[in-house]
PABA-135145 format. One record per residue (C-alpha): residue number from 1; residue in one letter; z, y, x. Coordinates in steps of 0.25 Angstrom, whole numbers, plus 5000, padded with zeros to 4 digits. Example, Ala and Ser with C-alpha at 12.3 -4.5 7.8 and 13.67 -1.06 7.14 Angstrom:
2
  pos  code    zz    yy    xx
    1     A  5031  4982  5049
    2     S  5029  4996  5055
# end
This chain:
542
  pos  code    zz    yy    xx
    1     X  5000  5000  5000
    2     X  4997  5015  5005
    3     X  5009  5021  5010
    4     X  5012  5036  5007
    5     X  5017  5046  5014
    6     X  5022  5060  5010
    7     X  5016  5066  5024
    8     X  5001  5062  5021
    9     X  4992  5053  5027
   10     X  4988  5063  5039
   11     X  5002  5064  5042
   12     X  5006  5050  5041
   13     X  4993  5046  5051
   14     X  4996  5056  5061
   15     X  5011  5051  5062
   16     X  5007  5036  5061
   17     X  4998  5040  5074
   18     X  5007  5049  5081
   19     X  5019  5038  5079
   20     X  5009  5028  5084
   21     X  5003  5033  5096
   22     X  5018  5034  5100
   23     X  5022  5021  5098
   24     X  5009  5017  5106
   25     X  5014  5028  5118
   26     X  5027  5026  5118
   27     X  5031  5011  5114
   28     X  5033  4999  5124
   29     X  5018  4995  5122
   30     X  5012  5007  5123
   31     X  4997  5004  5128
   32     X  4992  5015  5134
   33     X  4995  5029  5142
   34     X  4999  5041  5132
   35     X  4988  5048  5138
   36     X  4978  5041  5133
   37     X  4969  5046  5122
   38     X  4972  5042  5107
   39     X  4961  5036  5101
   40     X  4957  5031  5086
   41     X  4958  5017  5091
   42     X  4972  5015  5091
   43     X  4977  5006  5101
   44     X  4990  5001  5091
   45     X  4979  4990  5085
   46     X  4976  4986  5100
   47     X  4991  4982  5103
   48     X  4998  4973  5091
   49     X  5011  4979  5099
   50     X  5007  4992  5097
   51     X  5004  4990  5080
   52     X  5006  5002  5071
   53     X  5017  4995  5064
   54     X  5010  5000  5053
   55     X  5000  4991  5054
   56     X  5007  4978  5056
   57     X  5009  4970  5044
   58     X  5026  4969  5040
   59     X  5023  4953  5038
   60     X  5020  4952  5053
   61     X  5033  4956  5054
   62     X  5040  4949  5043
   63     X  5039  4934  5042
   64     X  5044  4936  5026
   65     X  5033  4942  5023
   66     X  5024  4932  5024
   67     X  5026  4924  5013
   68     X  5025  4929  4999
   69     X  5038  4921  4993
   70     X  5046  4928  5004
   71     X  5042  4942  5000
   72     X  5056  4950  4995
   73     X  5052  4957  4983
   74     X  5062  4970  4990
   75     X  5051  4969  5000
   76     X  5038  4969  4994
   77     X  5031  4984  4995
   78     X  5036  4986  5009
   79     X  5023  4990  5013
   80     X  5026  5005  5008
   81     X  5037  5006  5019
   82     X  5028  5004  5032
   83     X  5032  5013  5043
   84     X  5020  5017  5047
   85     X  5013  5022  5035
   86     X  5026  5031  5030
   87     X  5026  5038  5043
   88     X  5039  5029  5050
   89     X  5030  5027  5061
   90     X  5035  5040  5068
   91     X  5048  5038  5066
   92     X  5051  5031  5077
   93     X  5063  5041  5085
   94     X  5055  5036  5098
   95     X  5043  5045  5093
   96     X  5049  5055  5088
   97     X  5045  5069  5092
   98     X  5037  5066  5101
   99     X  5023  5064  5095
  100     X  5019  5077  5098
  101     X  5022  5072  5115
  102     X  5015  5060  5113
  103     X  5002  5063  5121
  104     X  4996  5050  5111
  105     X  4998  5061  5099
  106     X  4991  5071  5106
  107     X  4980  5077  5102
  108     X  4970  5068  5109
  109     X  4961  5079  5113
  110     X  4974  5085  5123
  111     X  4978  5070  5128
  112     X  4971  5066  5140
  113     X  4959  5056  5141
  114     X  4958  5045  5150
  115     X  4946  5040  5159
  116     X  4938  5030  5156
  117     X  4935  5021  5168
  118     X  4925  5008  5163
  119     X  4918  5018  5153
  120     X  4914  5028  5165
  121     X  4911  5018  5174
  122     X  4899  5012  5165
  123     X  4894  5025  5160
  124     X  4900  5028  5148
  125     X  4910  5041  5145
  126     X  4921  5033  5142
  127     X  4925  5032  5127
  128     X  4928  5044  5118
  129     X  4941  5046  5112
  130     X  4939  5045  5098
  131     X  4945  5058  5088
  132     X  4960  5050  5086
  133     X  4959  5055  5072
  134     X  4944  5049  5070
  135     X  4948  5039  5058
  136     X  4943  5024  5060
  137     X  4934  5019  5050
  138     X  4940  5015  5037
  139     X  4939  4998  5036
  140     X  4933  4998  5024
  141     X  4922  5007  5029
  142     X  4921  5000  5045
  143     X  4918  4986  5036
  144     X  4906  4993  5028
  145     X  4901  4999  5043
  146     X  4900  4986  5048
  147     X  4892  4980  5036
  148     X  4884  4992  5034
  149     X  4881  4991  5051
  150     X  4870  4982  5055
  151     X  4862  4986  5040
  152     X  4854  4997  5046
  153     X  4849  4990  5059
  154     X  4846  4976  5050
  155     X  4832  4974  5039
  156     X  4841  4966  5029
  157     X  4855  4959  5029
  158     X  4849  4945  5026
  159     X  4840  4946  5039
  160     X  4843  4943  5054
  161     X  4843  4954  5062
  162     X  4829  4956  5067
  163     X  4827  4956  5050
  164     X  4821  4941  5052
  165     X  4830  4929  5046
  166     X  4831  4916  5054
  167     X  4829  4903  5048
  168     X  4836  4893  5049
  169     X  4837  4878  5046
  170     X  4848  4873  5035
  171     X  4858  4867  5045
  172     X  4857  4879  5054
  173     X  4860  4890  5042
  174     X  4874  4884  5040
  175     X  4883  4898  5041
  176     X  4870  4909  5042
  177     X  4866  4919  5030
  178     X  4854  4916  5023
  179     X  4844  4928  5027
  180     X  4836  4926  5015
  181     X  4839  4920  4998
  182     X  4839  4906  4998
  183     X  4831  4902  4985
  184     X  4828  4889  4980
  185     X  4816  4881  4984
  186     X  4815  4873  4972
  187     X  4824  4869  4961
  188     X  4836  4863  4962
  189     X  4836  4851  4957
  190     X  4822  4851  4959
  191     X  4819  4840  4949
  192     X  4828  4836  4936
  193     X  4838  4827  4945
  194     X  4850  4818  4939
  195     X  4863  4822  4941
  196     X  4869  4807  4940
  197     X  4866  4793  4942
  198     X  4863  4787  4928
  199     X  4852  4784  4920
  200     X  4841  4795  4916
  201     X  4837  4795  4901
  202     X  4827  4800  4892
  203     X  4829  4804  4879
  204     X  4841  4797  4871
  205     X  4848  4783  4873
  206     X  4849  4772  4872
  207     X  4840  4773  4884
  208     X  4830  4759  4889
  209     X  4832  4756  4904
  210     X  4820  4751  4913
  211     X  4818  4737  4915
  212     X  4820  4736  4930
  213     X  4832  4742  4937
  214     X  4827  4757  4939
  215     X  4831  4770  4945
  216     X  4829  4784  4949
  217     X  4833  4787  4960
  218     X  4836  4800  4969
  219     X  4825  4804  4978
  220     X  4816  4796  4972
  221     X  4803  4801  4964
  222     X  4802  4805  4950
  223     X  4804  4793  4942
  224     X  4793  4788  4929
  225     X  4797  4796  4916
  226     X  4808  4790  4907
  227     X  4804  4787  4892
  228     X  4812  4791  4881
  229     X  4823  4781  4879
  230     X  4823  4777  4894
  231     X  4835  4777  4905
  232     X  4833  4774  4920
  233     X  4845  4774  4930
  234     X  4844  4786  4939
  235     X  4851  4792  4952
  236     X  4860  4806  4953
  237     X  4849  4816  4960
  238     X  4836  4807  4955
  239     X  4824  4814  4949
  240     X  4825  4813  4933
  241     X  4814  4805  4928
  242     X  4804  4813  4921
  243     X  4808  4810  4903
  244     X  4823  4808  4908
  245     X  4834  4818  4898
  246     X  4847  4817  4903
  247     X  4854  4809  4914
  248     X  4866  4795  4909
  249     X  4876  4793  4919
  250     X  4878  4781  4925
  251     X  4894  4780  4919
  252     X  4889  4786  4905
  253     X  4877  4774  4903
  254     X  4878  4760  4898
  255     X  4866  4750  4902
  256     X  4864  4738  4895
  257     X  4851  4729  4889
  258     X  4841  4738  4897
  259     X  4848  4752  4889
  260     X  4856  4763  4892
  261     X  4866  4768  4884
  262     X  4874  4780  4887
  263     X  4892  4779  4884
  264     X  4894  4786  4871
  265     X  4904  4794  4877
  266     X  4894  4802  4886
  267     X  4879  4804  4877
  268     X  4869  4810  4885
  269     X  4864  4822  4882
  270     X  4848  4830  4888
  271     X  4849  4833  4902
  272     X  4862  4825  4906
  273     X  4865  4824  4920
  274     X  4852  4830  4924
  275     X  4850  4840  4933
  276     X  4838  4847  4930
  277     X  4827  4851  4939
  278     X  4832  4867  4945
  279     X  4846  4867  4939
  280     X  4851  4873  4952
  281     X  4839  4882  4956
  282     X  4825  4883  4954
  283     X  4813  4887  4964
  284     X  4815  4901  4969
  285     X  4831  4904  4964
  286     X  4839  4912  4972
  287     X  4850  4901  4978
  288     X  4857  4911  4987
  289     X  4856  4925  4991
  290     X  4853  4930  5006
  291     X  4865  4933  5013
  292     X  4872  4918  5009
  293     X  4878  4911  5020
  294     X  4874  4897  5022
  295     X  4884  4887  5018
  296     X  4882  4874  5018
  297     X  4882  4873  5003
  298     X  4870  4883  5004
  299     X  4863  4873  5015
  300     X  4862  4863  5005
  301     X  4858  4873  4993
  302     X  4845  4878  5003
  303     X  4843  4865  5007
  304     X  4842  4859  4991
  305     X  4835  4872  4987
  306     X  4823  4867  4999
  307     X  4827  4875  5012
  308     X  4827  4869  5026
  309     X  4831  4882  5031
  310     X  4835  4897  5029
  311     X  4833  4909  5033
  312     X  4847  4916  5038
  313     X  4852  4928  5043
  314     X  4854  4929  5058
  315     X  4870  4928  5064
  316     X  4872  4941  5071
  317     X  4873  4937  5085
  318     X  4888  4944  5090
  319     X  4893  4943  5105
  320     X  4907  4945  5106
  321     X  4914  4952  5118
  322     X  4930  4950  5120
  323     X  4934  4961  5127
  324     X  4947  4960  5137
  325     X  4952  4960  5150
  326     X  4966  4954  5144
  327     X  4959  4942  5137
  328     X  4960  4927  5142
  329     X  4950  4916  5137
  330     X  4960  4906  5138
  331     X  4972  4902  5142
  332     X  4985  4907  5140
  333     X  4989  4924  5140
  334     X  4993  4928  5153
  335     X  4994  4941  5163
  336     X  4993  4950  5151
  337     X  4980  4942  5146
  338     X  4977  4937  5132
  339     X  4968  4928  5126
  340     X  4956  4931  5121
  341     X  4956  4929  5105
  342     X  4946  4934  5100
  343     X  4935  4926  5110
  344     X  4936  4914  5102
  345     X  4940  4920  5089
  346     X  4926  4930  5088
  347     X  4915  4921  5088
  348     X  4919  4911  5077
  349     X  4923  4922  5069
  350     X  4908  4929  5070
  351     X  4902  4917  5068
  352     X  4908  4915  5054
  353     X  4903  4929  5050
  354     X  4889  4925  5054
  355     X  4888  4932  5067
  356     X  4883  4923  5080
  357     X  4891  4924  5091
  358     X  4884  4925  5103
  359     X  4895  4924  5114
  360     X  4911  4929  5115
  361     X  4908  4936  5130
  362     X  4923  4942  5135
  363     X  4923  4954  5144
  364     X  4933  4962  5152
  365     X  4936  4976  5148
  366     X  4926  4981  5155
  367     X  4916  4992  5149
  368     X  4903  4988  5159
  369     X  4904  4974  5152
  370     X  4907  4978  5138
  371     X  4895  4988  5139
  372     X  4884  4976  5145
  373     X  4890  4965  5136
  374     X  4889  4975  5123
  375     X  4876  4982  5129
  376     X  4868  4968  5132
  377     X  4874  4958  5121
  378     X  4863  4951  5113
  379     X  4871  4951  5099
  380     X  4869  4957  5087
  381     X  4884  4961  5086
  382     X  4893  4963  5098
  383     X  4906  4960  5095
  384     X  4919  4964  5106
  385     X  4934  4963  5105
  386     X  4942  4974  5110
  387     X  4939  4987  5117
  388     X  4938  4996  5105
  389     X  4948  5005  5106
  390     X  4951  5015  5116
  391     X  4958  5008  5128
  392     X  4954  5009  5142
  393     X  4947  4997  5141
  394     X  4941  4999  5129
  395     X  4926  5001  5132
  396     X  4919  4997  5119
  397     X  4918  5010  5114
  398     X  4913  5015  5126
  399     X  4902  5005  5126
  400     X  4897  5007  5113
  401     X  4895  5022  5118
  402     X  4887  5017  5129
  403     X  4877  5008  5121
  404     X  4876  5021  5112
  405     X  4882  5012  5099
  406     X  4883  5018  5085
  407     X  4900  5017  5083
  408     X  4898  5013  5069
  409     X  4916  5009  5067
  410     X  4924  5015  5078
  411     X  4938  5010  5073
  412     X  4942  5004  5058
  413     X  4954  5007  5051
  414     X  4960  4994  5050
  415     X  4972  4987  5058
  416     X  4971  4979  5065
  417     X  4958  4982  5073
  418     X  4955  4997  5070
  419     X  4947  4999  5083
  420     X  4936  4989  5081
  421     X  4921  4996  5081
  422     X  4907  4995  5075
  423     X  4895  4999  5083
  424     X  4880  4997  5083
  425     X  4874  4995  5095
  426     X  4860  4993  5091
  427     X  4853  4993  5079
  428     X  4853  4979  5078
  429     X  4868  4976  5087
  430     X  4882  4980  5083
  431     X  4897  4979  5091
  432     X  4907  4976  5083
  433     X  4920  4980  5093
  434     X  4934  4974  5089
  435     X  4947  4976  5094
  436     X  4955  4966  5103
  437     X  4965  4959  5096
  438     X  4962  4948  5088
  439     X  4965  4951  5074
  440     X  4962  4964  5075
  441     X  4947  4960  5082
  442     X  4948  4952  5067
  443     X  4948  4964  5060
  444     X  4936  4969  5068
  445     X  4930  4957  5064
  446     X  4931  4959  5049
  447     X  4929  4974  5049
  448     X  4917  4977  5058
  449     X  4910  4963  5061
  450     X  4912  4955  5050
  451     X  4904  4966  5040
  452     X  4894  4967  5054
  453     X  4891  4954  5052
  454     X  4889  4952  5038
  455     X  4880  4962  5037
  456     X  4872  4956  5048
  457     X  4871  4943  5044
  458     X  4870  4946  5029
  459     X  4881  4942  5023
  460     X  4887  4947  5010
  461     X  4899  4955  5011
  462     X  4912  4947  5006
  463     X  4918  4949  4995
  464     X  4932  4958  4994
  465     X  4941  4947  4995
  466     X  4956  4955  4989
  467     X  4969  4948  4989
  468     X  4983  4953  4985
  469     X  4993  4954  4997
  470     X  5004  4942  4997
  471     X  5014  4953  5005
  472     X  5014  4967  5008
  473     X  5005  4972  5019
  474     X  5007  4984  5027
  475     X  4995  4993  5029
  476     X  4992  5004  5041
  477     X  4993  5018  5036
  478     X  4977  5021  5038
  479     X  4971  5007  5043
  480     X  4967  4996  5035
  481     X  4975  4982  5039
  482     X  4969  4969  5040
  483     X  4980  4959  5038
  484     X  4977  4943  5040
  485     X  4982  4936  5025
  486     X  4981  4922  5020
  487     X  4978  4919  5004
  488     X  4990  4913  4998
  489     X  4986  4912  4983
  490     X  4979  4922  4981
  491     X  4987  4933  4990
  492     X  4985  4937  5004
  493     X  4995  4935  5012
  494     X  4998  4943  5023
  495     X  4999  4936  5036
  496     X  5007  4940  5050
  497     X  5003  4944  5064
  498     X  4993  4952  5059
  499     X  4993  4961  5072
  500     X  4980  4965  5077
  501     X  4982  4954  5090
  502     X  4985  4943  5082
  503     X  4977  4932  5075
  504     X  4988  4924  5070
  505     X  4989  4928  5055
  506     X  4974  4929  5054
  507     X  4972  4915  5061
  508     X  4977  4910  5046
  509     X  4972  4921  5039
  510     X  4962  4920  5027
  511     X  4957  4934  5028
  512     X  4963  4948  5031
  513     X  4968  4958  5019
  514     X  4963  4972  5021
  515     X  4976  4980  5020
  516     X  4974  4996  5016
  517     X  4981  5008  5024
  518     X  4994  5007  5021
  519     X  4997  4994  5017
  520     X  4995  4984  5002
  521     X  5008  4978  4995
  522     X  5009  4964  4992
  523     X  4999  4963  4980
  524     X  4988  4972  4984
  525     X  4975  4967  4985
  526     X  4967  4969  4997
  527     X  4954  4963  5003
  528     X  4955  4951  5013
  529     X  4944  4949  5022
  530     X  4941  4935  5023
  531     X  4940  4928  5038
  532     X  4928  4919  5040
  533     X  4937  4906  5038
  534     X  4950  4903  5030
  535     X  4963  4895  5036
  536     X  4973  4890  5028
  537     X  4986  4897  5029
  538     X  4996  4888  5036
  539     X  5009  4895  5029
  540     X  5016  4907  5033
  541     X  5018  4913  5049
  542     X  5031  4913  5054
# end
């Protein structure tokens, strides 16, 4: 729920800043100089130690809160009390009077700058400092950017890149998009078929049978007419002979003296137990629309309505680039180094929205090997982790300066992962940059390149997806919050360790809620993104 405050929004933000960029300066995990300039990018979503308490979720603190049967009633609406949003933040007697000292409050135009080593050495100027007051793109509209982005450089969304669909056989369509309506071949059935074994009939019984020992059988060609009076055993799936009215079963027929009769408990009536001859389809209709992905349901429809192949949509081709001094390929942690989460994780997890990876390439921080991996990469959509803030060795910005890319989302307004980007390189090549931890890289992944993809495969959009909240949920006092919930029923429940580093709570997660600014009670409905997957929710964390 929204949170008021007497003061104002303006107010409230310029104290929830001020009060932040204290805490960053002045508290035991302080990450950088005070001199350094402030930017939009703030580096509190880089650092789960560093959160805005504002934008942590109170279950992640409190085990009770996770499961609905425990909820105290007294404590049910607590989401009006967060600290953040009614200004408690700068109440903290440590911070007192001295935001006007704090040289990170400053006005960034009077604190001083800081040089730019790898930038300068490559040729580049060294990033800009974005406007600290420039507002990030609202969510809503940084996920209609993305669909909307690869729309002016393609002919049409049901095409592959170069406007030309690739077909290919059944078996290798499995997973791809059909680039082109699928519409039936001939009719379905294509002649009048029997839908059990029995006897076919014409006209009324008692019915005579043949002398010999007769039968129509599946597969078979069409058999000589039956008179009038007349019954021959036939086979589910055989061709009705030509004169034949209606279908017995075998369990509801009685033969005896070289006549059928049928139980008096089941008479037959015109038609029974025949399928007739396009009763699922005929010639020319329209089975499924362009844009359908290919199940394996949808294989065996083509493949009944007379395909050997389709035509699809290409898969985006994506390179992934895991930036990171700090990260180990495997192993255990060790000399201030971490795994690499995000390596294994990325690929997979493109491949579901039908991208094709092409390779998961990891690079030092180093601005020369991001510029030549970005500048010379074969993809269609260059995808990298990390580096999208304002650090010293942050140098995606200034590469997408040196390739002289349109910056179409510089910064979302969603926690956790507000400093991911959109830019087009080419008409025909976009990079979609995430931040570096793992849950937050997740939200970069459901913002910016999910809605990428889709588009560029041709996919349709989802549809909204709204679940009432099982528990409270906190909210940031401007951002939107993605938070990892399971279905329980038909709530969402919010989970724990929902940090932006942590995978933990989305590892079980069947989708994540879209929480407003400021917070949703225990009832509200909000959207839930679904993941590409579902897992089965083992029970509550402890």
């Amino acid at each position: 729920m929204t949170n008021r405050d007497p003061r104002g929004g303006d107010a409230l933000d310029r104290e929830f800043d001020e009060a932040l960029a204290l805490a960053k300066d002045q508290g035991p995990y302080a990450r950088r100089p005070a001199a350094w300039p402030q930017t939009s990018q703030d580096p509190a979503s880089q650092d789960p130690a560093s959160q805005d308490p504002a934008s942590q979720d109170p279950a992640s603190q409190d085990p009770a809160a996770q499961d609905p049967a425990a909820q105290d009633p007294a404590r049910q609406g607590r989401a009006s009390q967060d600290s953040a949003s009614q200004g408690q933040v700068s109440q903290d007697p440590a911070s007192q009077g001295r935001t006007a000292q704090d040289p990170a409050s400053q006005d960034p135009a009077q604190r001083p700058g800081r040089s730019h080593g790898a930038a300068g050495a490559s040729g580049g100027t060294g990033p800009r400092r974005p406007d600290r007051h420039r507002p990030a793109t609202p969510w809503p509209d940084a996920r209609a950017i993305a669909a909307r982005a690869p729309r002016n450089s393609r002919p049409s969304p049901t095409t592959t890149l170069n406007g030309t669909p690739v077909v290919r056989p059944l078996p290798e369509a499995l997973g791809h998009v059909l680039a082109a309506p699928l519409t039936a071949l001939t009719d379905l059935p294509s002649f009048d078929t029997s839908a059990m074994d029995g006897w076919a009939l014409a006209g009324p019984g008692p019915w005579r049978l043949p002398a010999a020992d007769q039968s129509v059988l599946a597969g078979h060609a069409e058999a000589d007419p039956l008179p009038d009076g007349h019954a021959i055993r036939i086979a589910t799936g055989a061709r009705v002979p030509p004169g034949a009215t209606a279908v017995l079963r075998t369990e509801h027929g009685a033969a005896t003296g070289g006549w059928l009769y049928a139980a008096p408990a089941h008479p037959v009536s015109p038609g029974q137990d025949i399928r007739p001859r396009g009763q699922e389809c005929r010639s020319g209709d329209l089975l499924l629309p362009a844009g359908a992905v290919v199940t394996p349901v949808i294989l065996g429809l083509a493949a009944a309505a007379g395909y050997d192949e389709l035509p699809t949509v290409a898969r985006p081709r994506v390179e992934i680039l895991v930036l990171g001094d700090e990260l180990l390929r495997q192993g255990l942690p060790h000399d201030g180094r971490i795994r690499d989460a995000l390596g294994p994780m990325l690929a997979p997890w493109l491949r579901a929205l039908g991208a094709e990876p092409l390779a998961t390439r990891r690079l030092a921080d180093d601005a020369e090997a991001l510029y030549a991996a970005v500048a010379e990469s074969p993809a269609d959509v260059v995808l990298t982790t990390g580096g999208t803030a304002a650090g010293p060795v942050d140098h995606v910005h200034p590469t997408l300066r040196r390739l002289d890319a349109e910056l179409l989302v510089d910064g979302v307004a969603v926690r956790p992962g507000h400093p991911m980007l959109l830019a087009r390189l080419a008409p025909h090549k976009h990079l979609v940059g995430l931040p570096g931890n793992p849950l937050a890289a997740i939200s970069g992944l459901l913002t910016l390149a999910e809605p990428l993809l889709r588009t560029l495969t041709g996919r349709p959009a989802p549809a909204p997806c709204p679940a009432p909240l099982a528990a409270a949920v906190h909210g940031h006092p401007r951002d939107t919050r993605l938070v990892p919930v399971v279905f329980r029923e038909d709530e969402a429940f919010p989970l724990r360790f929902n940090g932006p580093a942590m995978l933990r709570g989305v590892a079980v997660a069947d989708g994540l809620a879209v929480v407003p600014p400021g917070g949703a009670e225990r009832g509200t409905e909000v959207e839930v993104l679904d993941l590409p997957w579902s897992t089965a929710w083992p029970g509550p964390q402890e």
